[in-house]
KEKE-3310 file (N, C-alpha, C; in steps of 0.2 Angstrom, whole numbers, plus 5000, padded with zeros to 4 digits):
npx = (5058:5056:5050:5057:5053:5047:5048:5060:5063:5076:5077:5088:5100:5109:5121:5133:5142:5160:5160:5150:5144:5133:5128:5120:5112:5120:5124:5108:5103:5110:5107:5092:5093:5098:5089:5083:5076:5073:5080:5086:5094:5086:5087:5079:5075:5079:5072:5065:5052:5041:5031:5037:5040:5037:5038:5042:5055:5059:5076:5089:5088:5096:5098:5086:5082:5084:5078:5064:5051:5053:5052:5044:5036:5040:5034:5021:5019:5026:5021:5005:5006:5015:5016:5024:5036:5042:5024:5020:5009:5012:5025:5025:5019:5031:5039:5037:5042:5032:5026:5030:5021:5011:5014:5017:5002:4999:5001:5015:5031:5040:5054:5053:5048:5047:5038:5042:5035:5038:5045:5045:5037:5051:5059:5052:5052:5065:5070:5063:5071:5080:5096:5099:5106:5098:5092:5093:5083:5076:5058:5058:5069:5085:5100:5106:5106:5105:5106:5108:5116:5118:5121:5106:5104:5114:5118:5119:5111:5097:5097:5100:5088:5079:5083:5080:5064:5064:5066:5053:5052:5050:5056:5061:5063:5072:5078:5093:5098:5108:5114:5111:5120:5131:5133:5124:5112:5101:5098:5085:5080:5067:5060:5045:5039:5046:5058:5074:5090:5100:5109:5122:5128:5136:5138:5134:5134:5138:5145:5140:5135:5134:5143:5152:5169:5164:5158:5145:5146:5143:5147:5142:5140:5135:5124:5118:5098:5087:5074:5064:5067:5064:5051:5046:5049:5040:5030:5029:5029:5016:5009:5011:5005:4992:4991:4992:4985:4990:4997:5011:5024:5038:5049:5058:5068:5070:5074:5081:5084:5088:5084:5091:5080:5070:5066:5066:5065:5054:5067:5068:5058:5061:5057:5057:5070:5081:5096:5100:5111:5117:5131:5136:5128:5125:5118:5105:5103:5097:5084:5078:5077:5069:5058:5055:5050:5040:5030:5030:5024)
npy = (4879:4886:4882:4875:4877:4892:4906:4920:4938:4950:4967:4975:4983:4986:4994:5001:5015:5012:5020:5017:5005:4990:4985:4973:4965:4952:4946:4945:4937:4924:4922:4918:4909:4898:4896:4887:4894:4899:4912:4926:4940:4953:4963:4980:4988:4978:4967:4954:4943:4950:4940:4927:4927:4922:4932:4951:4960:4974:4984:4987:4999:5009:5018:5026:5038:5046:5039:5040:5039:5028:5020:5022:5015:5000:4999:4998:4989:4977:4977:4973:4961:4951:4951:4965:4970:4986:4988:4993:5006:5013:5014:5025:5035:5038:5041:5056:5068:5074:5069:5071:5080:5074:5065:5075:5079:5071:5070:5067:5073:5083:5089:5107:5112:5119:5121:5124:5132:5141:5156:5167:5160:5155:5162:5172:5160:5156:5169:5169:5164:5171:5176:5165:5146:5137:5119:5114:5105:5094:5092:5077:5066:5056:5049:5061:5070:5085:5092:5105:5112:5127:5145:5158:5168:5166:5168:5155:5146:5153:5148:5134:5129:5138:5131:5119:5120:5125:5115:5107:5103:5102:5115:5110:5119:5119:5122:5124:5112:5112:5101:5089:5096:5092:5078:5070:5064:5051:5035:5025:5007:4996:4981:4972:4981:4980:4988:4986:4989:5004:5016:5029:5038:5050:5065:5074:5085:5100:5113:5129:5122:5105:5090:5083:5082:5078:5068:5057:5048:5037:5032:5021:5016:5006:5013:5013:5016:5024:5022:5033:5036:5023:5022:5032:5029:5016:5025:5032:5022:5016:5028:5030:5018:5023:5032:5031:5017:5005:4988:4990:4993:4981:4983:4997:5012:5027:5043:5053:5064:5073:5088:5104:5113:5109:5097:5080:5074:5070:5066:5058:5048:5033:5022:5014:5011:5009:5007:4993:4991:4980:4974:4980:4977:4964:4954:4958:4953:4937:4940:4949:4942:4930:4938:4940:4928:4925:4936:4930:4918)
npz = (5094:5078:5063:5048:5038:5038:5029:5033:5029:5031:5029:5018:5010:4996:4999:5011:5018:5022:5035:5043:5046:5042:5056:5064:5056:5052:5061:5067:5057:5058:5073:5070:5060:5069:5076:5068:5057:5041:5034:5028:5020:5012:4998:4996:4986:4975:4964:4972:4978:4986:4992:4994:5006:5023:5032:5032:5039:5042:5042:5041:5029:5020:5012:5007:5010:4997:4990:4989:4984:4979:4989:4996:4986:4987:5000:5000:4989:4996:5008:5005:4997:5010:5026:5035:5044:5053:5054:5036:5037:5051:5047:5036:5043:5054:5045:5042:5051:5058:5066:5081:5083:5084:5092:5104:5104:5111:5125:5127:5132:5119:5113:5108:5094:5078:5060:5047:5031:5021:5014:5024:5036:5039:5046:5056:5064:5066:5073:5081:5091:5094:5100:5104:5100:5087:5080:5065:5051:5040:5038:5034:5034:5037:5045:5048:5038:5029:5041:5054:5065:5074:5076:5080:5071:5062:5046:5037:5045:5041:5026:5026:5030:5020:5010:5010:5010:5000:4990:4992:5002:5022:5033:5047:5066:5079:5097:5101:5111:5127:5134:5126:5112:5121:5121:5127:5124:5122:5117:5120:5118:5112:5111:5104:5114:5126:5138:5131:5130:5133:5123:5120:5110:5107:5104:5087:5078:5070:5078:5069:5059:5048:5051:5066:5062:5049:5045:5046:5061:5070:5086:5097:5113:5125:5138:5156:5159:5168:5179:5176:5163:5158:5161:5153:5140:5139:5141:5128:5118:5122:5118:5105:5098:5101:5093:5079:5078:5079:5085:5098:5093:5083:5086:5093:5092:5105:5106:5116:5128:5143:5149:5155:5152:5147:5153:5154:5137:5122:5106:5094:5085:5080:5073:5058:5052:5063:5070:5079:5086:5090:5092:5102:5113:5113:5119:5118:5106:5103:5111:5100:5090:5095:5096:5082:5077:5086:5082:5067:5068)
capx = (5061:5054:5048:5062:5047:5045:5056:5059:5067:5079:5076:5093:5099:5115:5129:5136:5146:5163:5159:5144:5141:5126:5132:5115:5108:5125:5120:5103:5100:5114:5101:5087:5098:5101:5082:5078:5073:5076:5082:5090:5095:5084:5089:5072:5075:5079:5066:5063:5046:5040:5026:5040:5041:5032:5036:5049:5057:5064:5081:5092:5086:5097:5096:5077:5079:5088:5072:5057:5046:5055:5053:5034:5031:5039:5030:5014:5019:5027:5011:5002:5011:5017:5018:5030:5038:5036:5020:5018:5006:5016:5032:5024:5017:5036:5043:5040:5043:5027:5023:5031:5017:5004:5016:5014:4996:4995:5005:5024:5036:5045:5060:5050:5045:5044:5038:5041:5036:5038:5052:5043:5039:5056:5061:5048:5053:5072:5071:5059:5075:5086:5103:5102:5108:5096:5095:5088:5082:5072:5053:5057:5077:5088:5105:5108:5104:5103:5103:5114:5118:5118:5117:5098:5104:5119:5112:5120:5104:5092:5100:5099:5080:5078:5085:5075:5059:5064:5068:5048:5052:5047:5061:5060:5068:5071:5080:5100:5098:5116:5114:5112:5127:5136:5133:5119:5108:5102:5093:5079:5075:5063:5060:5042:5037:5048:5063:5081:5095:5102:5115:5124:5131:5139:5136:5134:5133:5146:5142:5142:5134:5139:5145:5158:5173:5164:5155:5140:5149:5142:5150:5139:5142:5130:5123:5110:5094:5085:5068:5061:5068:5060:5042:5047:5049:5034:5023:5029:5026:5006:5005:5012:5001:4986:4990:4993:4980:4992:4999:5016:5031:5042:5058:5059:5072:5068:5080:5077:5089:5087:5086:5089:5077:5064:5065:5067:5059:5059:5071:5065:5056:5063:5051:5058:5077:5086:5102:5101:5118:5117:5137:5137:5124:5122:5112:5098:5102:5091:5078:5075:5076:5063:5053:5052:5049:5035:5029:5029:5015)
capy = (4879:4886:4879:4878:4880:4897:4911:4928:4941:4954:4973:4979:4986:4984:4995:5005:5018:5012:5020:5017:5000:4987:4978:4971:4960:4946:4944:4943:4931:4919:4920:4915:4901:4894:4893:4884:4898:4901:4919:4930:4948:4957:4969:4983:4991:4971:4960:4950:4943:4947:4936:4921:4927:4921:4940:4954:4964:4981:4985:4993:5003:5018:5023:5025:5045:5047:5037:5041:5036:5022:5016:5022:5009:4994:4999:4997:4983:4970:4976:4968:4952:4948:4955:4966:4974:4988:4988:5000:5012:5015:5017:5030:5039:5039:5043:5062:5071:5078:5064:5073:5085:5071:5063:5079:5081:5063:5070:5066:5080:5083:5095:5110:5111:5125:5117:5131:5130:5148:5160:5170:5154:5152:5170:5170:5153:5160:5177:5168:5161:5176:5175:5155:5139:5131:5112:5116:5100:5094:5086:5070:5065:5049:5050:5070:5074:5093:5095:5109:5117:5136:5153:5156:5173:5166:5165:5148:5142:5154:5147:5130:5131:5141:5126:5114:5121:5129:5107:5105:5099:5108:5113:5111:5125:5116:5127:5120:5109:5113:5094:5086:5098:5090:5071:5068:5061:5044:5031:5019:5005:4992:4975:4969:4983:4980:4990:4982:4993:5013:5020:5034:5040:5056:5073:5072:5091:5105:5122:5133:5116:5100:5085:5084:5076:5081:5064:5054:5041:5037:5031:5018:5014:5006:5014:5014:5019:5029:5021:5039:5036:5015:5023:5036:5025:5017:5030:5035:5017:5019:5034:5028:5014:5026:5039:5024:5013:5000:4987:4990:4990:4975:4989:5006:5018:5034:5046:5059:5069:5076:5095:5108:5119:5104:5092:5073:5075:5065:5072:5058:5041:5029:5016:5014:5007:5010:5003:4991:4992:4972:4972:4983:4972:4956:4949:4958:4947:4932:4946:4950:4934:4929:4941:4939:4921:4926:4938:4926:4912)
capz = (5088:5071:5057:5043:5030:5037:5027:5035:5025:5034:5022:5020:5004:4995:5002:5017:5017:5027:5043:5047:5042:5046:5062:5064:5050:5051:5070:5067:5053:5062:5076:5068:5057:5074:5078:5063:5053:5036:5034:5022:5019:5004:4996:4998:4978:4971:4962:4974:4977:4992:4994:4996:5013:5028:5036:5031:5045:5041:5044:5035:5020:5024:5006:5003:5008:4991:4984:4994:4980:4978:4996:4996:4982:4989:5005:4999:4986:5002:5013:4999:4996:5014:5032:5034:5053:5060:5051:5034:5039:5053:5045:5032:5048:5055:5039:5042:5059:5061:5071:5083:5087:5085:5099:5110:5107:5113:5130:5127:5131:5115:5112:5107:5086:5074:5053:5043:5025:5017:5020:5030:5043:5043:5048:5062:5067:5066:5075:5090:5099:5097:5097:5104:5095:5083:5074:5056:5047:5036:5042:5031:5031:5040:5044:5051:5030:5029:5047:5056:5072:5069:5081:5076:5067:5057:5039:5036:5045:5034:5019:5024:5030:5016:5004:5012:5008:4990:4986:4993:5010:5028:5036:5058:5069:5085:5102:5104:5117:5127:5136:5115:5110:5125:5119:5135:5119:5125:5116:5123:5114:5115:5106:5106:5118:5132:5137:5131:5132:5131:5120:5117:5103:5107:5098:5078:5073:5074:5078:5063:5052:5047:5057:5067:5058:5044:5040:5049:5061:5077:5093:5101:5121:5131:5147:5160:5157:5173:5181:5174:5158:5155:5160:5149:5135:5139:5139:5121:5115:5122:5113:5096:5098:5100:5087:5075:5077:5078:5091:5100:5087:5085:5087:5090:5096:5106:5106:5123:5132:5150:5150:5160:5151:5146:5157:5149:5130:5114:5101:5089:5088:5074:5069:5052:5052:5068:5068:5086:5089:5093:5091:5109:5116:5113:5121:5114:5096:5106:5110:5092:5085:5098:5095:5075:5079:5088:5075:5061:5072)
cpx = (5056:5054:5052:5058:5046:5051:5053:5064:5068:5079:5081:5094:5108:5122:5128:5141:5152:5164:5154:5139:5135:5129:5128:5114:5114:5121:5113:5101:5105:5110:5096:5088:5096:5095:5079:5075:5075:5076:5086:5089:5092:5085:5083:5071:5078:5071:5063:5057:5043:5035:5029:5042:5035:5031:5044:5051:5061:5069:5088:5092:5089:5101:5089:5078:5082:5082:5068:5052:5044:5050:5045:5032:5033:5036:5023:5014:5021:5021:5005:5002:5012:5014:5024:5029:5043:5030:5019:5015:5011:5022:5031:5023:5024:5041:5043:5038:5037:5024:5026:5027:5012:5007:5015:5007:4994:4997:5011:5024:5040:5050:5053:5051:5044:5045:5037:5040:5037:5045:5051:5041:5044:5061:5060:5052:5061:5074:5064:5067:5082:5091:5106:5106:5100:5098:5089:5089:5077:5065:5054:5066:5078:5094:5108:5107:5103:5103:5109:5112:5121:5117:5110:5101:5111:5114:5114:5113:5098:5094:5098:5089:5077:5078:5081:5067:5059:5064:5058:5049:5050:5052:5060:5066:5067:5077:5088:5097:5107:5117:5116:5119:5133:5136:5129:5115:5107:5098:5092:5077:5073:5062:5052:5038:5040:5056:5070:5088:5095:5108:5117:5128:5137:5135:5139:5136:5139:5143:5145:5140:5137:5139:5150:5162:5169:5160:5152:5145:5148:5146:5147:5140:5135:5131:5117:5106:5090:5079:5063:5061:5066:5054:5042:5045:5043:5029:5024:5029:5020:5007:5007:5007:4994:4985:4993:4988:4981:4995:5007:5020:5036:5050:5056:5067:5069:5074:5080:5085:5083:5089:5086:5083:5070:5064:5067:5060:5062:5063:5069:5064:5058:5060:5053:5064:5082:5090:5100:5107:5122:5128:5140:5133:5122:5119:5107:5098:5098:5086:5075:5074:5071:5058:5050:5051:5041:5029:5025:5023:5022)
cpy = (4880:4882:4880:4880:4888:4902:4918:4931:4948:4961:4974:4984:4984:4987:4998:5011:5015:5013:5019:5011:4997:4981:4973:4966:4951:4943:4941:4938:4924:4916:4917:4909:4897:4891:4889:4888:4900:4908:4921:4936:4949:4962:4974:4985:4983:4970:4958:4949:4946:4943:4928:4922:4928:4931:4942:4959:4968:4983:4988:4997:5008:5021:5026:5032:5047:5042:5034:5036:5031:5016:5016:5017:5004:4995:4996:4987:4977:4971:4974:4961:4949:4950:4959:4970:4979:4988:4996:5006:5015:5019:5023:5035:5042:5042:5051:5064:5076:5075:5066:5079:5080:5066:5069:5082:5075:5063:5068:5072:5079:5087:5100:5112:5116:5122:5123:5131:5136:5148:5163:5166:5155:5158:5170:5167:5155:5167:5174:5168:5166:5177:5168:5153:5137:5126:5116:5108:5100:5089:5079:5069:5058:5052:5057:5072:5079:5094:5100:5112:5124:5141:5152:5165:5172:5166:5161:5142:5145:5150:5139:5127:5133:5133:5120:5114:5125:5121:5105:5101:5104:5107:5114:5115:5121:5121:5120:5118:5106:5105:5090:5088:5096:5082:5070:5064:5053:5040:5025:5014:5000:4986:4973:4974:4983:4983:4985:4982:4999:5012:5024:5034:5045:5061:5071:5079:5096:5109:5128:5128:5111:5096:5086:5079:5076:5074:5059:5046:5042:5031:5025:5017:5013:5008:5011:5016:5020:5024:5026:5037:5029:5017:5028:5034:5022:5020:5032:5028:5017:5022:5034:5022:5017:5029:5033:5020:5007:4996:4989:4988:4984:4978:4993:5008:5025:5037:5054:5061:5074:5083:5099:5112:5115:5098:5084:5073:5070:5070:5070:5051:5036:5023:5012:5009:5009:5005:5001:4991:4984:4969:4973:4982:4967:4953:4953:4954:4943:4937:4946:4946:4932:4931:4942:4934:4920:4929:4935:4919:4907)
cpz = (5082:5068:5052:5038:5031:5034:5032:5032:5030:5028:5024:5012:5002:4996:5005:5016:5024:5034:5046:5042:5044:5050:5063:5060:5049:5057:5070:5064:5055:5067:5074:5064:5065:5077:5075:5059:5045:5032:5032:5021:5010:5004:4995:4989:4972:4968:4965:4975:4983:4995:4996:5002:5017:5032:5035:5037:5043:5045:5044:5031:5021:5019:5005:5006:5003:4986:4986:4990:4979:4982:4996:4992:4984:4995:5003:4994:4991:5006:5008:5001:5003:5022:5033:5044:5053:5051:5042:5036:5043:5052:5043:5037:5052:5050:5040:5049:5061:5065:5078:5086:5086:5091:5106:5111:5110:5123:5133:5128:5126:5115:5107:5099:5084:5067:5052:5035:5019:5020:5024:5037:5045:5046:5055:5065:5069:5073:5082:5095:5098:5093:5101:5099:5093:5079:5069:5052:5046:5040:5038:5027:5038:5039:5046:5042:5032:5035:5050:5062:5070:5078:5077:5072:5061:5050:5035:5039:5042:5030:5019:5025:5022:5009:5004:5009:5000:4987:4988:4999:5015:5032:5044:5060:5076:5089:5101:5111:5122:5129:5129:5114:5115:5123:5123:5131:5123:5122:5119:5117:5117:5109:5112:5114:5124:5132:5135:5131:5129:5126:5119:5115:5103:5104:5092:5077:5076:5074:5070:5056:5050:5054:5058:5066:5052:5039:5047:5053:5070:5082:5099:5107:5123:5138:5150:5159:5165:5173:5176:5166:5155:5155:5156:5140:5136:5138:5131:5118:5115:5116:5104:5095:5096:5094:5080:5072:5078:5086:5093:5093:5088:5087:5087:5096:5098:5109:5112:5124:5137:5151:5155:5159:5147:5147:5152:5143:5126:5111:5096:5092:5082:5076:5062:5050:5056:5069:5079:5090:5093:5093:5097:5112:5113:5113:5123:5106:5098:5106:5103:5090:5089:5096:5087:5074:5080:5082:5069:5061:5069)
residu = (UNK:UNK:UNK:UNK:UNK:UNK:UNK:UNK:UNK:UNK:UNK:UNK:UNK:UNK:UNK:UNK:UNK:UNK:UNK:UNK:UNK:UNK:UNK:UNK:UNK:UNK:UNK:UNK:UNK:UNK:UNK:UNK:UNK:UNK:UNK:UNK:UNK:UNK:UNK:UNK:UNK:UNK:UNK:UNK:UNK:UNK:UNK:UNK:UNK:UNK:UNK:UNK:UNK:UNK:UNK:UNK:UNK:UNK:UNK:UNK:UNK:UNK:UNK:UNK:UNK:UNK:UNK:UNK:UNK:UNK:UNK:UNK:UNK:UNK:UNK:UNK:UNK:UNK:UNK:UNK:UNK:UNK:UNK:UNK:UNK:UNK:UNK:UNK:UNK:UNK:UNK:UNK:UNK:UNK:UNK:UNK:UNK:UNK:UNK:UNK:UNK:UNK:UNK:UNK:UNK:UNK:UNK:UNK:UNK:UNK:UNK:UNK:UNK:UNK:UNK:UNK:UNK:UNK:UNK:UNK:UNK:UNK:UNK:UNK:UNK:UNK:UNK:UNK:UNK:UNK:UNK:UNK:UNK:UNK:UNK:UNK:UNK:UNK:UNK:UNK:UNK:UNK:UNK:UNK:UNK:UNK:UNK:UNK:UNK:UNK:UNK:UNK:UNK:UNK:UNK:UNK:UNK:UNK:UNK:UNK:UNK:UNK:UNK:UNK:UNK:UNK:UNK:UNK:UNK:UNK:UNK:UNK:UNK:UNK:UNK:UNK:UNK:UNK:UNK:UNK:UNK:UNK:UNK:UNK:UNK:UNK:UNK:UNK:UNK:UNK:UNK:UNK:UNK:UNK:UNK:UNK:UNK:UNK:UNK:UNK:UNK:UNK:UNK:UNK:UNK:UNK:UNK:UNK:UNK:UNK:UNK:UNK:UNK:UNK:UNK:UNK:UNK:UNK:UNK:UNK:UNK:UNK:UNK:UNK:UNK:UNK:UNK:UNK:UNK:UNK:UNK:UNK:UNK:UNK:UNK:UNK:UNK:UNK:UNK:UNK:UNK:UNK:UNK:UNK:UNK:UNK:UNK:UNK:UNK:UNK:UNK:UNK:UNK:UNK:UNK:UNK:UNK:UNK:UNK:UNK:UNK:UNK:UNK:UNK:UNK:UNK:UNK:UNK:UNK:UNK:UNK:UNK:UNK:UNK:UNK:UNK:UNK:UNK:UNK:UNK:UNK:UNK:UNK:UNK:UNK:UNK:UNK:UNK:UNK:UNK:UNK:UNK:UNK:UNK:UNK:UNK:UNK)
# end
C-alpha cells in the first residue's frame, strides 16, 4: 500500500470530443485511490503547480497538437518541477515521426518513409510508387490530423503534402499498406516494459482522403498478440531505450501490421498519450497503477 502523502497527477486536459472520449484516467485514478494514493486528473494547459506532485503521468493531452508550443513549455516547465512519465526528453523525441528512421537505423523494420520538405521532394516522393496507394501526413500530428489515403497520382495527395509543408511541417509518403487498408493494424502495448495486451482498432482512413465516417472514432477489440509479435515489441522497446538514452518507458503503444510486402513492421510508436483502452482490458488497470506506484519509490 502507498503512502497517502504521495500525490500523483494523471495529465489530461479539459475536453473530448463525444467519440472519442478518455476511457482511461476514471479507471486509473480509482485504482490508485484504492491503493492509498492520492490521485487527481490535471489539466496539462491549467495553473496548476506541478512541483505539488510527487510524479505526473502523461495521459491524455489530445489537444496539445493544436498548441505545440504550448505543450513544449509545460514539458520543460513539469520536467523542472517534478518527474514526469514517459520521461520529457523522450516524449519530445516521440513527438515528431522521425523517430522512425532513428528506430530503423537502430534495426526495427518500419513501414517504408519518404520526409519531403520542398515540393519538389514531394513530387519525387509522389511519382516513386506509381500508380499505388499512398498515407500522406504530416512528420508531427496525433489523431489521423492531415492524414490521407490517396492513389500516389491523385492530386488530392499532392495538395495535401503540399499544404503540410507550405504550414512548415514535413510532410511523409508512406506505400498503402493493403493489410492496414483492410483493418490487420494491431497494437502492442506494454506497461513498464512487459508486454500486456493487443488491440485492433480497424481502418481509420478512406481511399480518396479523410476518415472513414468522416470523423476519427476507433473501434477497439482485443486480440492475441503472436510469439513473433511480443519479441517484436520487445526489440522496439531495446531500441528506443538505446536511441534515447533512456530506461524502458512506463507505457507505450506500438502500432505494426503484418505484411505481405514488408513483413511485420512498425507503423508508429506512441510514447506521448496512448489511449490504453483499459475499458476493453481491464485487468491491465492493476498493471498501471502498480507500475506508477512503483515509479513514484
Amino acid at each position: 500500500m502507498a503512502s497517502s502523502s504521495q500525490r500523483i497527477g494523471i495529465v489530461v486536459t479539459d475536453s473530448y470530443p463525444a467519440e472519442d472520449p478518455d476511457h482511461d484516467t476514471p479507471l486509473l485514478i480509482s485504482a490508485l485511490r484504492d491503493r492509498g494514493v492520492d490521485a487527481a486528473p490535471v489539466v496539462w494547459h491549467d495553473d496548476d503547480d506541478p512541483s505539488v506532485f510527487d510524479l505526473l503521468v502523461i495521459r491524455s493531452p489530445w489537444d496539445y497538437p493544436e498548441r505545440a508550443d504550448d505543450f513544449a513549455a509545460w514539458l520543460d516547465r513539469a520536467g523542472t518541477a517534478t518527474r514526469v512519465l514517459n520521461p520529457p526528453p523522450v516524449v519530445r523525441w516521440n513527438l515528431d515521426k522521425h523517430y522512425l528512421r532513428d528506430l530503423a537505423d537502430a534495426g526495427i523494420a518500419v513501414v517504408p518513409t519518404d520526409y519531403a520538405r520542398t515540393a519538389d521532394e514531394i513530387r519525387r516522393a509522389l511519382a516513386a510508387h506509381g500508380t499505388g496507394g499512398v498515407v500522406v501526413k504530416p512528420a508531427v500530428s496525433a489523431g489521423a490530423r492531415d492524414t490521407g489515403l490517396f492513389d500516389a497520382a491523385d492530386p488530392a495527395a499532392l495538395a495535401l503534402a503540399e499544404r503540410i509543408v507550405a504550414g512548415g511541417g514535413v510532410a511523409m509518403i508512406q506505400p498503402e499498406v493493403p493489410e492496414l487498408s483492410a483493418g490487420a493494424e494491431k497494437a502492442l502495448y506494454a506497461i513498464d516494459g512487459h508486454f500486456t495486451h493487443a488491440i485492433a482498432k480497424g481502418a481509420l482512413l478512406a481511399h480518396g482522403g479523410g476518415l472513414i465516417g468522416g470523423v476519427y472514432v476507433e473501434h477497439p477489440e482485443p486480440v492475441a498478440a503472436t510469439d513473433a509479435e511480443r519479441a517484436f515489441a520487445d526489440d522496439v522497446l531495446r531500441a528506443v531505450a538505446a536511441v534515447t538514452g533512456h530506461d524502458v518507458p512506463l507505457y507505450a503503444r506500438i502500432d505494426t501490421v503484418d505484411s505481405a510486402d514488408h513483413g511485420l513492421v512498425v507503423l508508429e510508436v506512441e510514447l506521448v498519450e496512448p489511449a490504453l483502452n483499459l475499458h476493453v482490458a481491464p485487468h491491465v488497470t492493476d498493471v498501471v497503477a502498480d507500475a506508477i506506484i512503483r515509479a513514484v519509490g
